[in-house]
C-alpha positions in Angstrom: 29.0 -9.7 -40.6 27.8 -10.1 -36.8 26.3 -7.6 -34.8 29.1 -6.2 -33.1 31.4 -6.3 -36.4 28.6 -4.0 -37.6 28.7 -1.1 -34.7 32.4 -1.5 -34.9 32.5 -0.7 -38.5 30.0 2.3 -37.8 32.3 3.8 -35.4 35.6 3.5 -37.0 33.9 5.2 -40.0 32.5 8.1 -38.1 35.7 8.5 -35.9 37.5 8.8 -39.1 34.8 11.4 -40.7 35.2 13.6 -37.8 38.8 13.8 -38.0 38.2 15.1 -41.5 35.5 17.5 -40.6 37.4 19.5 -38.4 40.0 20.8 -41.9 35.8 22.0 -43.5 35.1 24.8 -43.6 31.8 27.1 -42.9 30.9 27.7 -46.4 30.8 23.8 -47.3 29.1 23.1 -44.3 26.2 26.0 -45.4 26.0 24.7 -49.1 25.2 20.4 -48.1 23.0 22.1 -45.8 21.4 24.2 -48.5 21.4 21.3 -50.7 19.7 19.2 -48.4 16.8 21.2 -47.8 16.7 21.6 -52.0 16.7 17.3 -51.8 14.1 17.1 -49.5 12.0 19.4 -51.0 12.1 17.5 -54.3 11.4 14.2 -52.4 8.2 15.0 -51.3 6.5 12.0 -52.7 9.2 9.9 -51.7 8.7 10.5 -48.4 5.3 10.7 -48.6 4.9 6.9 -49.5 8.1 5.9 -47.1 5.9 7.3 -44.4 2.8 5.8 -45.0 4.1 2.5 -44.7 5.6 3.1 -40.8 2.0 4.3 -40.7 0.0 1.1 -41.4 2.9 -0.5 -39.3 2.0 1.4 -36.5 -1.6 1.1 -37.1 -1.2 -2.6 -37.6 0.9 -2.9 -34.0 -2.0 -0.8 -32.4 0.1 1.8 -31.6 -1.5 4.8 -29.8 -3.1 7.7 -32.0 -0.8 10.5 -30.1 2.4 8.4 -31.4 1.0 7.8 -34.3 0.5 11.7 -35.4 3.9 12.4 -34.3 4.9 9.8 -36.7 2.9 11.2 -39.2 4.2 13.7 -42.2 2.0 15.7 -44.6 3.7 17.9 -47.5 3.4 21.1 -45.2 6.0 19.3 -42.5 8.3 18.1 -45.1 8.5 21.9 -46.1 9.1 22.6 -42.7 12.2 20.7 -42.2 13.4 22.0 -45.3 12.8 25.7 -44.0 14.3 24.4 -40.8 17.9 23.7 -42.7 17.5 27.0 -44.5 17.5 28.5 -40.4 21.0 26.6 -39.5 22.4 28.0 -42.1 21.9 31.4 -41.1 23.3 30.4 -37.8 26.8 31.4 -37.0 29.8 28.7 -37.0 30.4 27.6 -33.7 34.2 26.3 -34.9 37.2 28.2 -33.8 35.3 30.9 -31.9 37.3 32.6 -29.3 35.6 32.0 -26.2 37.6 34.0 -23.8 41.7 35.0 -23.3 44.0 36.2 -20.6 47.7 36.8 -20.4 49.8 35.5 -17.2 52.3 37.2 -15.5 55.1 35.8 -17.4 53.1 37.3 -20.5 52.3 34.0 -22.3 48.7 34.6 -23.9 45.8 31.8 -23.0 43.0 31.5 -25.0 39.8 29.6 -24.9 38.8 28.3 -28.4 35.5 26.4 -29.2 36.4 22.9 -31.0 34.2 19.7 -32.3 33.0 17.4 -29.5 34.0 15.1 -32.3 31.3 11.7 -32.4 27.9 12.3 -31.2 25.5 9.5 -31.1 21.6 10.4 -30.6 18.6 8.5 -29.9 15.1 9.1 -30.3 11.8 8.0 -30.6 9.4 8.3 -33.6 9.8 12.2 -34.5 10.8 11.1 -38.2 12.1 15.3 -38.6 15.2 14.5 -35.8 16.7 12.5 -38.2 17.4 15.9 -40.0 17.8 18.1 -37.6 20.6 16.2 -35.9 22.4 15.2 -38.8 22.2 19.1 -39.4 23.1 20.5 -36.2 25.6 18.1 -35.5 27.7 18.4 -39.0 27.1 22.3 -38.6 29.7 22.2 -35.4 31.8 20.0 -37.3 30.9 16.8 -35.3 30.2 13.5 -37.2 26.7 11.9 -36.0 25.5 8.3 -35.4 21.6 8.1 -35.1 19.0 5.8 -33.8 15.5 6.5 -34.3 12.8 4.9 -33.3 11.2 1.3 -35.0 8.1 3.5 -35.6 9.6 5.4 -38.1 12.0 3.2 -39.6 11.0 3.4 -43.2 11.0 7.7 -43.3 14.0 7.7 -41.2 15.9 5.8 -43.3 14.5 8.0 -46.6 15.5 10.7 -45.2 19.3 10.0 -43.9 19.8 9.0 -47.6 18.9 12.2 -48.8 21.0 13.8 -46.1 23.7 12.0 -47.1 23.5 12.6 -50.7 23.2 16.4 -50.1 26.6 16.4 -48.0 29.1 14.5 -49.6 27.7 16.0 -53.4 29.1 19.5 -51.4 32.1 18.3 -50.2 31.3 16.7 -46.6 33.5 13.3 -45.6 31.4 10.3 -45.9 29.9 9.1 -43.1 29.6 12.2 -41.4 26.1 11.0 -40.7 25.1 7.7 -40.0 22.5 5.5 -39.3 21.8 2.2 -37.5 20.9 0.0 -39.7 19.1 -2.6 -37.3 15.5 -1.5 -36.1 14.9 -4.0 -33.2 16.0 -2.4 -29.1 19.1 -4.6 -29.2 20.7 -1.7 -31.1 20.7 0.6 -28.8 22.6 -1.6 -26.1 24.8 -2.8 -28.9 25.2 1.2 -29.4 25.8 2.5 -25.8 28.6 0.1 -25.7 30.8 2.1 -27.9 32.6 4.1 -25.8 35.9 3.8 -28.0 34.1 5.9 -31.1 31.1 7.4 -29.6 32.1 10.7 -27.4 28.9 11.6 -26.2 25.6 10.2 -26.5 22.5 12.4 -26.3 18.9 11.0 -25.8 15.7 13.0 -27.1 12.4 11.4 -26.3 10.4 10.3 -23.1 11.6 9.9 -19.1 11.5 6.0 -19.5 13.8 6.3 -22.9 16.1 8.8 -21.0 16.7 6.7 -17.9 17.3 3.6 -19.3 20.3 4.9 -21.7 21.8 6.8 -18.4 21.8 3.7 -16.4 23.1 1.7 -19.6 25.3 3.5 -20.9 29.5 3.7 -20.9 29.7 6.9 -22.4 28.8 10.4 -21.3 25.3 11.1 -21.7 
């Protein structure tokens, strides 16, 4: 399979997890997000050893020490995106919320109701904890995700999204709600930005070079 076939085949799968998503409801959503946090928790040493090998990458490319300890996980920051899961849950579901209402003339009743964006697609740099939180956040409001971390952090990325994706469709969650590029090289992200048929907004999180390059690039709302 070429590399367009395989962005193709990411974005017909998440367009058709998001449709599903939007029938799940609040209490499914909280329990993958519970069990998630309970997966990561008991892949500490997984990760652990997943991370030390983007590590000696990075240290092998000479890359700077700043990135390099934002690569960097230890068992307390593991616990930490755990926790962090435990804190979405508590948050309220944004789905179906009545965001205001008014009545015309003629009596017919308006009302402003919060739905799914539908397919979000984030990139970022080398924070290996995004990969969580995004996946989180974005299945919370019933949105399916495509991510694209950075090279850097390949390897714990990667670990990670699996245990995300183990957590959420054990509870219930559509498959493919969350997905990840497969392909670590910057070709991706072009490849990525190009999918303006699947993708419904694109969000970038990282530095002012990363940000202005995808707004310039890009077909789809950033």
């Amino acid at each position: 399979m070429n590399k367009k076939s395989i962005f193709q085949s990411i974005g017909q799968k998440a367009k058709f997890a998001a449709s599903k998503l939007v029938d799940i409801d609040g209490e499914t959503k909280n329990n993958a997000l519970k069990k998630s946090s309970e997966l990561i928790l008991c892949s500490i040493t997984e990760l652990l050893k997943e991370n030390k090998k983007d590590i000696q990458i990075a240290s092998y490319n000479k890359i700077s020490l700043s990135m390099i300890d934002r690569l960097t996980l230890t068992k307390s920051s593991i616990e930490n995106i755990a926790s962090n899961l435990e804190e979405i849950v508590k948050l309220e579901d944004p789905i179906g919320k009545v965001l205001s209402e008014w009545k015309r003339p003629n009596g017919l009743l308006i009302k402003k109701i919060s739905v799914p964006i539908g397919v979000i697609g984030i990139i970022y740099e080398s924070r290996p904890n995004v990969t969580v939180d995004a996946s989180a956040i974005s299945m919370k409001a019933s949105n399916a995700v495509i991510l694209r971390g950075g090279k850097d952090s390949f390897h714990t990325s990667t670990k990670l999204y699996k245990i995300i994706n183990e957590a959420f469709t054990s509870q219930g969650i559509p498959e493919h709600t969350a997905q990840m590029i497969p392909i670590a090289d910057r070709s991706a992200v072009d490849e990525m930005l190009q999918l303006e048929s699947y993708i419904d907004i694109i969000i970038p999180r990282g530095g002012k070079e990363l940000i202005q390059k995808i707004k310039e690039k890009s077909t789809i709302p950033v």
